[in-house]
Steps between C-alpha positions, in 0.01 A plus 500: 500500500652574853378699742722804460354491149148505594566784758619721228246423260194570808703801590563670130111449361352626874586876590697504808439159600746217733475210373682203748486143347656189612425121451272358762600116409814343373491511112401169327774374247270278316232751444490834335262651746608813669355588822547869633380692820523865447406803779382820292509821658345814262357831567319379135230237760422801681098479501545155303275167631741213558368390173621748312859528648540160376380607141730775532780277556369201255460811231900556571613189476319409186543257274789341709220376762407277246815410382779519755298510813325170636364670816589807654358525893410916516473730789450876427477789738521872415806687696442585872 
C-alpha cells in the first residue's frame, strides 16, 4: 500500500474527511512491515474523544490495518 492509497481509502469511508499520509522512516527491503503516519482532518470527530477519532479512522481502514499496515502514527483534528 502507498500512501496516496491509504489517503483515498481514509478519505472515501469518512464523510468529508483529508486524509495526508507519508512514510515517517525509510522502507525496510527485507521486511514486509509498512509503517505510515497519517494527519486526519473530519467534521465526522466533531464532539469525538481522541479515542474515538482513532476508532473512526481504524473502522476505515479495516481489515488492511491488519494486513497491509504495520503501524500507522495518527493525528486527528476536526476543521478550524
Amino acid at each position: 500500500m502507498t500512501p496516496d492509497e491509504l489517503e483515498y481509502l481514509i478519505e472515501s469511508k469518512l464523510p468529508d474527511a483529508e486524509a495526508t499520509v507519508s512514510l515517517p522512516r525509510a522502507p525496510d527491503p527485507n521486511h514486509e512491515d509498512a509503517h505510515f503516519a497519517a494527519t486526519v482532518v473530519s467534521p465526522a470527530f466533531e464532539g469525538k474523544s481522541l479515542v474515538e477519532q482513532h476508532q473512526q479512522v481504524y473502522d476505515a481502514i479495516d481489515e488492511k490495518m491488519t494486513t497491509e499496515i504495520h503501524a500507522l502514527e495518527l493525528s486527528t483534528q476536526v476543521p478550524d
